[in-house]
BAPALUM-701430 format. One line per 5 residues: number of its first residue (from 1); for each residue x, y, z of C-alpha. Coordinates in nm, 3 decimals. Layout:
BEGIN
NUM	X Y Z ~ ...
//
This chain:
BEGIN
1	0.000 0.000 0.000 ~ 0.127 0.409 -0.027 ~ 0.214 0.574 0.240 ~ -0.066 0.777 0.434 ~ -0.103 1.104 0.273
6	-0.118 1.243 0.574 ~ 0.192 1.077 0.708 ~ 0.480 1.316 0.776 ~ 0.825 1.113 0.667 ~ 1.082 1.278 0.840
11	1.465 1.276 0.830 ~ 1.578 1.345 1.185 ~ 1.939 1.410 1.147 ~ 2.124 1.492 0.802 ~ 2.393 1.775 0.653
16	2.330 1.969 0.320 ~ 2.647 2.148 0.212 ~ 2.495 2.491 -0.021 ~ 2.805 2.446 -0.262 ~ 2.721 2.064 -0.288
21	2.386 1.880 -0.408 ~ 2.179 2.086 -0.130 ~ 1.866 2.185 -0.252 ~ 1.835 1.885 -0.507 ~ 1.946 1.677 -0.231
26	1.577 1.768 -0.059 ~ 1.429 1.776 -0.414 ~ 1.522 1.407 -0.408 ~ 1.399 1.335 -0.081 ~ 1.038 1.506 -0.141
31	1.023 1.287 -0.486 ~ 1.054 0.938 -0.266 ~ 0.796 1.062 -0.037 ~ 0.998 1.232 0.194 ~ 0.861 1.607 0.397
36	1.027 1.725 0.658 ~ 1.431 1.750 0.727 ~ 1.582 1.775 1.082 ~ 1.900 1.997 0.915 ~ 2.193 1.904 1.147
41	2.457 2.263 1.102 ~ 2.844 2.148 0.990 ~ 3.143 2.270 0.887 ~ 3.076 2.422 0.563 ~ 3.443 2.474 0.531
46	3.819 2.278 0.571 ~ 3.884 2.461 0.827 ~ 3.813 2.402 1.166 ~ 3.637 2.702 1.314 ~ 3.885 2.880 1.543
51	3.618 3.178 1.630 ~ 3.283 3.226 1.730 ~ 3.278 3.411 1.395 ~ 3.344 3.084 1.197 ~ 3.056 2.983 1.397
56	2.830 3.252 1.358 ~ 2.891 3.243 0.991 ~ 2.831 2.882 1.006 ~ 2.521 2.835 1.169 ~ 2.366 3.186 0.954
61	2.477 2.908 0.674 ~ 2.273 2.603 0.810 ~ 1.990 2.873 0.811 ~ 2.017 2.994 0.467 ~ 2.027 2.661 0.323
66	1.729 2.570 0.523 ~ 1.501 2.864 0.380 ~ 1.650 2.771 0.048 ~ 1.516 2.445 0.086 ~ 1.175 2.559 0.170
71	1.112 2.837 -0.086 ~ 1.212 2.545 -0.402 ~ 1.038 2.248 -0.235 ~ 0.769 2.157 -0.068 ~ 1.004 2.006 0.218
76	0.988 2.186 0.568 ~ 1.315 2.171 0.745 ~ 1.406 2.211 1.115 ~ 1.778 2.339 1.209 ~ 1.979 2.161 1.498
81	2.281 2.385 1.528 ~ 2.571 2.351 1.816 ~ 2.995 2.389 1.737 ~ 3.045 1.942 1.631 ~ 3.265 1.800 1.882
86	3.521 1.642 1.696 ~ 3.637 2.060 1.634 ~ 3.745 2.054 1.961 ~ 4.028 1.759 1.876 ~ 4.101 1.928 1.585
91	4.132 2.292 1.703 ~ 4.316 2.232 2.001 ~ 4.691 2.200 1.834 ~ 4.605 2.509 1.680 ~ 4.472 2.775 1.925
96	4.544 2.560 2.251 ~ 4.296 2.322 2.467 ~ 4.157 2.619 2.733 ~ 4.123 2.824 2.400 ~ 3.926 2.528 2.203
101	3.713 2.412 2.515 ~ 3.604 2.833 2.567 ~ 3.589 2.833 2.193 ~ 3.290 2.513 2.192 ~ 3.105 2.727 2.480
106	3.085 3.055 2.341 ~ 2.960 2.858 2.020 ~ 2.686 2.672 2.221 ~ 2.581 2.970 2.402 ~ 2.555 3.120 1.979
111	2.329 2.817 1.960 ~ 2.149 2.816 2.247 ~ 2.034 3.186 2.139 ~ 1.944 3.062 1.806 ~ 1.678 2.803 1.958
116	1.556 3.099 2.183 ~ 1.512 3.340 1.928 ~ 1.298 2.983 1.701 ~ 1.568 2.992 1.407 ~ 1.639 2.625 1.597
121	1.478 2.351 1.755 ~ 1.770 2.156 1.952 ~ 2.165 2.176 2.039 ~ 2.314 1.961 1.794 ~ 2.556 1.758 1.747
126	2.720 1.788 2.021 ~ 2.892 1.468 2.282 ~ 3.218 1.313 2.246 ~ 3.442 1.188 2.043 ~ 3.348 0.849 1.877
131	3.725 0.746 1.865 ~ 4.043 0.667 2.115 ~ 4.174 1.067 2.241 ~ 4.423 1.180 2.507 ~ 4.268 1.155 2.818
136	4.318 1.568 2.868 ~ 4.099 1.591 2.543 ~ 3.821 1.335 2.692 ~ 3.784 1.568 2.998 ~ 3.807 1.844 2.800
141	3.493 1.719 2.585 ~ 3.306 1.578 2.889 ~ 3.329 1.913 3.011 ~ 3.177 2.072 2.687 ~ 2.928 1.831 2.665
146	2.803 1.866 3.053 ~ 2.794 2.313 2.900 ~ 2.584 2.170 2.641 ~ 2.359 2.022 2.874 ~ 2.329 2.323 3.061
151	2.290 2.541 2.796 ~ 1.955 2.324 2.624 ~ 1.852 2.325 3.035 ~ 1.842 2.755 2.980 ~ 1.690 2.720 2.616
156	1.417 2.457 2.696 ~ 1.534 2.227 2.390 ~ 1.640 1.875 2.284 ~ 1.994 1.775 2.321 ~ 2.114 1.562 1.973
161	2.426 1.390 2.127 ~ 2.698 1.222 1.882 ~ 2.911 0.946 2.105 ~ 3.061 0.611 2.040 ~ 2.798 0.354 2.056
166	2.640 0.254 2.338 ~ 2.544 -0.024 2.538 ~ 2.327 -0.009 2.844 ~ 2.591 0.110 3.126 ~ 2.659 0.426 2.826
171	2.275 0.517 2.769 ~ 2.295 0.521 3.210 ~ 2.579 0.657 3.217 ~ 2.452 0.946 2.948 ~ 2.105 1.005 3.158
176	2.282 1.082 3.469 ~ 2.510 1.291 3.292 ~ 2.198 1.500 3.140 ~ 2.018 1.513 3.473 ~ 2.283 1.650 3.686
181	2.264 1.932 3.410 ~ 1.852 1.947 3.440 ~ 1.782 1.766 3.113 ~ 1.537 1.482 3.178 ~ 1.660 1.158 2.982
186	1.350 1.213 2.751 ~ 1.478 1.541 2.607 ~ 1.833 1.347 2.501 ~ 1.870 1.199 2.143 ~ 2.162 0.948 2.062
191	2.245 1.029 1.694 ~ 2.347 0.743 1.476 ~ 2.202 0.466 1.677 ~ 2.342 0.090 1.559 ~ 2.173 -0.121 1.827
196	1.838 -0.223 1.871 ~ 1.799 -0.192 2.234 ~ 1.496 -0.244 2.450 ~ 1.385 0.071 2.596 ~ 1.421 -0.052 2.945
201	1.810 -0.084 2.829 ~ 1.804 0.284 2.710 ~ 1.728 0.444 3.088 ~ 1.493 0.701 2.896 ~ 1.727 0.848 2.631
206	1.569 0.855 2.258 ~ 1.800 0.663 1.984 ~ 1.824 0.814 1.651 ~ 1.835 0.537 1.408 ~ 2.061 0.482 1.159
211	1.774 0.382 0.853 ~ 1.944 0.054 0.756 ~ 1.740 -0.195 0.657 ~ 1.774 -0.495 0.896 ~ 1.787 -0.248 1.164
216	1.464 -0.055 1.084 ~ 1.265 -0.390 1.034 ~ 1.391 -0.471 1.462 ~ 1.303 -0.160 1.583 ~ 1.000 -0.097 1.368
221	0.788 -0.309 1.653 ~ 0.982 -0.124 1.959 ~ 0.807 0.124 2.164 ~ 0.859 0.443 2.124 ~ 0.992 0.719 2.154
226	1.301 0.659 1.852 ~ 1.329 0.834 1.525 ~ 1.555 0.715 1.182 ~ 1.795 0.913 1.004 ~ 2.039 0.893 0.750
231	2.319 1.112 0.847 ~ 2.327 1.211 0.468 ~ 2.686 1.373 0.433 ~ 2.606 1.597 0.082 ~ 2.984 1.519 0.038
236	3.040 1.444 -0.340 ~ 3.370 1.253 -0.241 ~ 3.161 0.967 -0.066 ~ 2.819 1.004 -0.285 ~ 2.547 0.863 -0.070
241	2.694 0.836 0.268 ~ 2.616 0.750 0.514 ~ 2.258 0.685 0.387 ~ 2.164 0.819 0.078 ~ 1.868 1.141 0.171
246	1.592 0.927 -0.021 ~ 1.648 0.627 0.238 ~ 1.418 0.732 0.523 ~ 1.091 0.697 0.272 ~ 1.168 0.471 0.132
251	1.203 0.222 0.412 ~ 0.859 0.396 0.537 ~ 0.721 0.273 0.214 ~ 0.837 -0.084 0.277 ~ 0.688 -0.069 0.577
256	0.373 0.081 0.459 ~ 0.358 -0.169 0.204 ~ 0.319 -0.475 0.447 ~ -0.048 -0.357 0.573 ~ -0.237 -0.109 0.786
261	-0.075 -0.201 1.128 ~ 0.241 -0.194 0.964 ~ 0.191 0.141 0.837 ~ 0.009 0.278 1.164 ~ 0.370 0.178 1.381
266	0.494 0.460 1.145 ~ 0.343 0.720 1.391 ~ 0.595 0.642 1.635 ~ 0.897 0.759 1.452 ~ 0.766 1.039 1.265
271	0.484 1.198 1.473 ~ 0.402 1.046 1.831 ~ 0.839 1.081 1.954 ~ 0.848 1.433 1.774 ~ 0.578 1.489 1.984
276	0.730 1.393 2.304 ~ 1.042 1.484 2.229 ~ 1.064 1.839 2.068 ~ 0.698 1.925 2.195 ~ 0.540 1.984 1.829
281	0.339 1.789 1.591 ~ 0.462 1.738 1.258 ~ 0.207 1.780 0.954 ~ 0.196 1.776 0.579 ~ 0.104 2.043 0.453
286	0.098 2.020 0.072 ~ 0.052 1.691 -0.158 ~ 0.272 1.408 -0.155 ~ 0.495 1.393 -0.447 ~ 0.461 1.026 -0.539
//
């Protein structure tokens, strides 16, 4: 069967680089059925940012792009905006680690007044590094991250962490961290979610699921709250990674296509946890392209 045509299909975390595919990227994504994009900010640039200018400029980037997107499509976008972790490795070398870690919290404070002002919905990416660092740089970015927290605690928004993976002890270990900060576990989303984990194993925290197949047809009968996402890179030297932007609906449509149940445990993902979550409804609001 279609999809619902009144069945938002919705992205939760990719990039769109303006000077890459970008716009056609979403043009691609509304032609498989796709309408709304959770539009994650990045470096738009080789260089690592080394002032809250570079981030400024960045984030007024992400923003551009997004009303882009929404004047040539019929695709409504979202912007999750917050200085990526990983620049802290990076930019330390260059402009020395007190310098880096005051450089990631002047830029979260930049995006904590961009959800406060509504050109934002959530603090995003921001976490830890996903790879083996000094042990001066993993205090350094635990220390970032537990600004972050504070800073979506003052703004009243979602947190969209990027970690390692993680196993039960890490989602604990990642609630506590949140709650000593004043974010409830409900309010934190693990980007790029590989493991289909009971939700008693999660201690409240929302996965972001990576939309590959196998793993979409386990969690697909999970209770909510959990959302899917690509992680669409717009990079032209690694075309269609992680997950190509037209993945999301189209497993919706294979899902959709195995009956009415099947298609009603599509409210979890992309209405009931944006719900909960981010504390709005998604809708369609034009015709769906197929």
């Amino acid at each position: 069967m279609p999809l619902p045509s009144d069945l938002p299909i919705i992205d939760h975390h990719c990039h769109l680089h303006p000077n890459h595919e970008g716009v056609g990227a979403a043009r691609r994504f509304a032609a498989a059925g796709g309408t709304h994009l959770m539009l994650a900010t990045q470096n738009y640039t080789a260089a690592v940012p080394r002032s809250l200018d570079d981030y400024r400029d960045q984030f007024d980037t992400t923003r551009r792009l997004a009303d882009a997107i929404r004047s040539q499509t019929e695709v409504e976008v979202k912007c999750v905006v917050a200085p990526y972790p990983i620049d802290l490795v990076h930019a330390a070398p260059l402009i020395g680690l007190s310098a880096a870690v005051a450089l990631q919290e002047e830029a979260l404070e930049l995006a904590g007044r961009e959800v406060r002002e509504q050109r934002a919905v959530a603090l995003g990416e921001v976490g830890t590094p996903h790879f083996p660092v000094g042990e001066d740089i993993q205090a350094a970015c635990n220390r970032v991250l537990d600004y972050a927290f504070s800073v979506a605690r003052g703004a009243d928004c979602p947190v969209v962490v990027h970690s390692a993976e993680l196993d039960g002890p890490g989602y604990r270990s990642l609630a506590e961290r949140g709650s000593r900060a004043g974010v409830r576990p409900g309010r934190i989303v693990k980007h790029y979610a590989r493991s289909a984990l009971p939700a008693a194993e999660r201690s409240g925290i929302v996965p972001s699921y990576l939309a590959r197949r196998t793993l979409v047809d386990q969690v697909t009968g999970g209770d909510g709250p959990w959302f899917l996402e690509t992680d669409f890179l717009d990079d032209p030297a690694r075309p269609g990674a992680v997950l190509d932007l037209a993945t999301v609906p189209r497993r919706a449509l294979a899902i959709a296509s195995k009956g009415p149940d099947a298609a009603e445990r599509l409210q979890i993902p992309f209405v009931a946890s944006f719900r909960e979550v981010y504390g709005w409804t998604p809708e369609v609001s034009g015709p769906r392209v197929p």
